[in-house]
Biotite code that builds the C-alpha atoms (Angstrom):
import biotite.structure as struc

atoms = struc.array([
    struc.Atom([-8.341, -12.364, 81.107], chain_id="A", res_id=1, res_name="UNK", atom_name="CA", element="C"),
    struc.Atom([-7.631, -13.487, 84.375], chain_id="A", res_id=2, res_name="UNK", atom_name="CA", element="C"),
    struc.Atom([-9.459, -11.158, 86.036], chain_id="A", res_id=3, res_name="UNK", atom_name="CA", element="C"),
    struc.Atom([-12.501, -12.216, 84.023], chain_id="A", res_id=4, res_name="UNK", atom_name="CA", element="C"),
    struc.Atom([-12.184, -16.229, 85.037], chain_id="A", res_id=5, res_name="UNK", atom_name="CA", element="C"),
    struc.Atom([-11.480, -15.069, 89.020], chain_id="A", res_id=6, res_name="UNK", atom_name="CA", element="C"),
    struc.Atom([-14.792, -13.148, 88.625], chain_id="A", res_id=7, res_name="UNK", atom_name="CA", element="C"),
    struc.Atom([-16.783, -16.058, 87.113], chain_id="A", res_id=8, res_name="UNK", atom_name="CA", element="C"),
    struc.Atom([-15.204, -18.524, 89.774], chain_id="A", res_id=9, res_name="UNK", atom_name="CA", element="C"),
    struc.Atom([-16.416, -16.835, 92.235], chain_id="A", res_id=10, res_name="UNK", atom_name="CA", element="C"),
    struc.Atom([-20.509, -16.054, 90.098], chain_id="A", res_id=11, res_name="UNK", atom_name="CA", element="C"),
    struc.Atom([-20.106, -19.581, 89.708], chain_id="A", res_id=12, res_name="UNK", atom_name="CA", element="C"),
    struc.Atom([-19.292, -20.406, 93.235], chain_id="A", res_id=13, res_name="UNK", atom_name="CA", element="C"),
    struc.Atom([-22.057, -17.605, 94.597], chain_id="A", res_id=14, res_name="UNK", atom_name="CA", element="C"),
    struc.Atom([-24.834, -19.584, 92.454], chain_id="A", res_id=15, res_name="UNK", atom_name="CA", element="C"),
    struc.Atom([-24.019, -22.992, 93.637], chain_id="A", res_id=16, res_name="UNK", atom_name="CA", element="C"),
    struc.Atom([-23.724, -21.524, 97.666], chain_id="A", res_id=17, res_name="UNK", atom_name="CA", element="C"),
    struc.Atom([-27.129, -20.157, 96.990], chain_id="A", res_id=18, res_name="UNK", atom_name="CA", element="C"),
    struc.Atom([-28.851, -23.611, 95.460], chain_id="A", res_id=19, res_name="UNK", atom_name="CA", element="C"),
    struc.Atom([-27.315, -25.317, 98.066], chain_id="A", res_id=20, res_name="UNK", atom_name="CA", element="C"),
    struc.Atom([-28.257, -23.256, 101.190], chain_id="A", res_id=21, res_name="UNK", atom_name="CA", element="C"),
    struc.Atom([-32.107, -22.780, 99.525], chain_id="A", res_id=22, res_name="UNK", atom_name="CA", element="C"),
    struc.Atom([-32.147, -26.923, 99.509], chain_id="A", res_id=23, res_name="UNK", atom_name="CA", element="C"),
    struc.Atom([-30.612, -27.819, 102.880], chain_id="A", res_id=24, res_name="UNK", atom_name="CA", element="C"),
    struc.Atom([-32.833, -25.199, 104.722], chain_id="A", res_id=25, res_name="UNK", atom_name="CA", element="C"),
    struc.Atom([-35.584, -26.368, 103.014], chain_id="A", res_id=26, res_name="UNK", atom_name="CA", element="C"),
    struc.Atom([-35.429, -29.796, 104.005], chain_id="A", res_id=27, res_name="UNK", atom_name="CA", element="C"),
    struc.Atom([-34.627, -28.483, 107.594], chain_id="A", res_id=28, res_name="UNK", atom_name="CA", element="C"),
    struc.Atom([-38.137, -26.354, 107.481], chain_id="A", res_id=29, res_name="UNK", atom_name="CA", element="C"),
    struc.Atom([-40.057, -29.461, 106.280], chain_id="A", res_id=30, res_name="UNK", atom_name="CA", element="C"),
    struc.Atom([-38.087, -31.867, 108.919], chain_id="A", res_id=31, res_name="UNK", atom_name="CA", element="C"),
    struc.Atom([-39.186, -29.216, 111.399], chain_id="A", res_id=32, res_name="UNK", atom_name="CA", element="C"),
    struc.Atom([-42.334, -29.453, 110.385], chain_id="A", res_id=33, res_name="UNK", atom_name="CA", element="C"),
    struc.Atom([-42.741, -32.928, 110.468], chain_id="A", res_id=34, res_name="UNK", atom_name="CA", element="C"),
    struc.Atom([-41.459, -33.334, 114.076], chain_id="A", res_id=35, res_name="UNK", atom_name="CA", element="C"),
    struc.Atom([-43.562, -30.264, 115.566], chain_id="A", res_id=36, res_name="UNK", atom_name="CA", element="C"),
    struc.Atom([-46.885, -29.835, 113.762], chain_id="A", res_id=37, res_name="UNK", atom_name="CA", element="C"),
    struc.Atom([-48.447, -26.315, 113.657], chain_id="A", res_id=38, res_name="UNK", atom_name="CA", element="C"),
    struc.Atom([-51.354, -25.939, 115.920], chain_id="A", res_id=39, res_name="UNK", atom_name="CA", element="C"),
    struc.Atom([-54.335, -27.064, 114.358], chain_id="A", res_id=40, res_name="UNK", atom_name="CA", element="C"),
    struc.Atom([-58.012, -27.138, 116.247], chain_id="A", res_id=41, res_name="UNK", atom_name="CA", element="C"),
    struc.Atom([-57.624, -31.172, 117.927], chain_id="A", res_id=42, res_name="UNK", atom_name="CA", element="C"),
    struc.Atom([-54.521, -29.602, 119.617], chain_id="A", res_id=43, res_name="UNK", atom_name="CA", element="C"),
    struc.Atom([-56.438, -26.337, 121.041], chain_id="A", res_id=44, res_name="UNK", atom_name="CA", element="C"),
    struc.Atom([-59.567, -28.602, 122.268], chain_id="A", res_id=45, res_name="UNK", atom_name="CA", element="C"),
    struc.Atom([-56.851, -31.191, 123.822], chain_id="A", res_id=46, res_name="UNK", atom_name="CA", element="C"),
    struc.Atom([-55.149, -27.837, 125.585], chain_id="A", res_id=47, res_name="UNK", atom_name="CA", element="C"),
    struc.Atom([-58.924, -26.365, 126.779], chain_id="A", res_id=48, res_name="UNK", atom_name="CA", element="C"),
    struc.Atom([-59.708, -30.066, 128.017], chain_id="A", res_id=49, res_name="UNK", atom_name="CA", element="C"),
    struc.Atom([-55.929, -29.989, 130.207], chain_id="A", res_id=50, res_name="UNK", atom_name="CA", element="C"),
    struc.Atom([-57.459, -26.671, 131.775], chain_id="A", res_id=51, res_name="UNK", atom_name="CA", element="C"),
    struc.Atom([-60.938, -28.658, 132.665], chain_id="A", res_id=52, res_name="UNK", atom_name="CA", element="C"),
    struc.Atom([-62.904, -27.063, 130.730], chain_id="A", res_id=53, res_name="UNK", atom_name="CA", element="C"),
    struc.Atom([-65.250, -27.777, 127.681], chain_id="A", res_id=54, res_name="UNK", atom_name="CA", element="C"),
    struc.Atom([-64.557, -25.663, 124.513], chain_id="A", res_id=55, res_name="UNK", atom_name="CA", element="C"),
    struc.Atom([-67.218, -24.500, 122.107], chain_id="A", res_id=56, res_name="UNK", atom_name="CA", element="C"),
    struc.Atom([-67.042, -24.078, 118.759], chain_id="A", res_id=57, res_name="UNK", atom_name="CA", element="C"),
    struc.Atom([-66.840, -20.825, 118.760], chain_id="A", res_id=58, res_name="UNK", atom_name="CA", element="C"),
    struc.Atom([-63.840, -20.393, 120.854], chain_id="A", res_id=59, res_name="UNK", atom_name="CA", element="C"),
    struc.Atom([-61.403, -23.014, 119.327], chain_id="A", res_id=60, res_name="UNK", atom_name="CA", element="C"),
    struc.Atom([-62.471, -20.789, 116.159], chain_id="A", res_id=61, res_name="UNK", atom_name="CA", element="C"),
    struc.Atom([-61.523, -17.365, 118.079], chain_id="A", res_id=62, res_name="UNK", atom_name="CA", element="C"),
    struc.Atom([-58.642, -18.686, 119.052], chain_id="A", res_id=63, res_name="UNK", atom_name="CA", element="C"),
    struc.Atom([-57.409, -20.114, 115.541], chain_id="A", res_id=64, res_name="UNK", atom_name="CA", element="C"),
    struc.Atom([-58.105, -16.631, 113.964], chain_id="A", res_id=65, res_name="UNK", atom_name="CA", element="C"),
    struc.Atom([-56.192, -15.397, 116.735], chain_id="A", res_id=66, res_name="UNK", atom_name="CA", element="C"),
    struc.Atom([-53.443, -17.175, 115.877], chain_id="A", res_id=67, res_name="UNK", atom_name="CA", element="C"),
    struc.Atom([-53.863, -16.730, 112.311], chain_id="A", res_id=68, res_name="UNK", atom_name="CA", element="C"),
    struc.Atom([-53.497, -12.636, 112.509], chain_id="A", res_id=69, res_name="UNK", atom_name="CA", element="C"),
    struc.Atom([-50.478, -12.834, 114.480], chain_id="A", res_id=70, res_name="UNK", atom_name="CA", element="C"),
    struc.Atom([-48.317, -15.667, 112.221], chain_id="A", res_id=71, res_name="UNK", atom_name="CA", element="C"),
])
């Protein structure tokens, strides 16, 4: 009997670890995520305009898919 109520102290214990680690890193991804953005297209045309030059449409496109295939 013992044995049994060690072994579901420590289920228990597993199950609450596990809902507790799942919330705090999720608020840690979305605070992340708040603070630093993905990339999006505005912040590829502001980083072609820092190199002096004029991006098409075309390119801030290549360069999102690029992006894309390697996430």
């Amino acid at each position: 009997m013992e044995f049994w109520m060690s072994l579901l102290y420590v289920v228990i214990g597993m199950v609450i670890g596990a809902i507790g680690g799942w919330y705090f890193t999720r608020r840690a991804v979305e605070k992340q995520l708040k603070e630093n953005p993905p990339v999006n297209e505005k912040m590829i045309r502001a980083m072609f305009l820092q190199m002096g030059r004029k991006p098409s449409e075309a390119q801030i496109r290549a360069v999102m898919k690029s992006m894309n295939q390697h996430q």
